[in-house]
N, C-alpha and C positions, 0 to 999 in steps of 0.2 A: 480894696482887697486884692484885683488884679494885679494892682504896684507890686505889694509884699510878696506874693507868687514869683512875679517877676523878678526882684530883687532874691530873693531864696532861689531861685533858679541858677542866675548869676553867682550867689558866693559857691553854689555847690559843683558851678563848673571850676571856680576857682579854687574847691578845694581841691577837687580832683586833679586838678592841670600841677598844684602843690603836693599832691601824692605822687604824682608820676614824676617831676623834675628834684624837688627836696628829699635830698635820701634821710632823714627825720620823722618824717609824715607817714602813717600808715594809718589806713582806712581799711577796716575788713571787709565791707561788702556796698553795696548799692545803696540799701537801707541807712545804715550806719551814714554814708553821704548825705542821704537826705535828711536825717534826723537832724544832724550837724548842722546843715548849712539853714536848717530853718531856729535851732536854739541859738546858732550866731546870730541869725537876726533879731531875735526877742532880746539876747543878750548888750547886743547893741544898743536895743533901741531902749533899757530899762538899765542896765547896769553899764553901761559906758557914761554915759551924763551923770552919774554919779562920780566914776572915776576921775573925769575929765575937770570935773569944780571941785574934787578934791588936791588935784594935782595941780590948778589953776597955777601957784607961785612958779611950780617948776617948769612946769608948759612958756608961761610970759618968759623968764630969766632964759630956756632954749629955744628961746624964737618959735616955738611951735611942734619942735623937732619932738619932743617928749609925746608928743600922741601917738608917734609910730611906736614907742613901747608900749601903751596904755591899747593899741589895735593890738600887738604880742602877747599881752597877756588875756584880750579876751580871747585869743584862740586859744591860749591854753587854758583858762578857764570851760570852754568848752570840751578841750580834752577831758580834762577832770571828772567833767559830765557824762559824758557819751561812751560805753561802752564799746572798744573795737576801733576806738581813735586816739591815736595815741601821739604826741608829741615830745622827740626823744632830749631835746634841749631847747634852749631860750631862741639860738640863732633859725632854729628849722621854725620854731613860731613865727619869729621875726619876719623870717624870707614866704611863709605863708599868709600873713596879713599885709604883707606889700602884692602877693599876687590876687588873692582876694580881694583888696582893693582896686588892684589892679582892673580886674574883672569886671567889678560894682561898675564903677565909672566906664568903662567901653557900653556896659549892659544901659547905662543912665544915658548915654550919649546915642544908644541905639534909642532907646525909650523916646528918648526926647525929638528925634528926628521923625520919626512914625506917630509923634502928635501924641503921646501920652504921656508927656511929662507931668509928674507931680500925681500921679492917680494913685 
């Protein structure tokens, strides 16, 4: 349960750091951050594997490349969600779920240095 903490922690420094540098991205308040960065991660972990074996042909045929759209639209699905976040195009998603992953993986590389990987 500490992981998902952890990890929700990380996308929500990721959104923000994606608020502040993507002129797209708008987050109203603190809250709104945190709401967000914790329904991306449910959204992730319940409705991306869905996506991901749905897109299976298109994913193989782009070498892979196709999950960085399939990470774009779960941000903007969670726009959709979350009142006070708002994602103004495709590319401000885009450049948000490259810094959000961005983020995860430094967070998973801090995680895993400090002996809790995988919690």
């Amino acid at each position: 349960m500490t992981g998902f903490f952890l990890r929700a922690a990380f996308a929500a420094l990721g959104l923000w750091l994606a608020s502040v540098w993507v002129s797209g991205i708008v987050i109203r308040d603190p809250a709104t951050l945190i709401l967000s960065a914790v329904l991306l991660g449910i959204v992730n972990a319940v409705v991306r594997p869905i996506a991901i074996v749905l897109t299976l042909p298109i994913t193989l045929v782009t070498l892979g490349l196709f999950l960085l759209i399939v990470n774009a639209a779960m941000v903007a699905l969670v726009a959709l969600l979350v009142p006070g976040f708002q994602v103004t195009s495709f590319g401000a998603a885009f450049l948000t779920a490259l810094i959000v992953s961005l983020a995860g993986w430094m967070g998973s590389m801090l995680m895993w240095r400090s002996g809790r990987a995988r919690s």
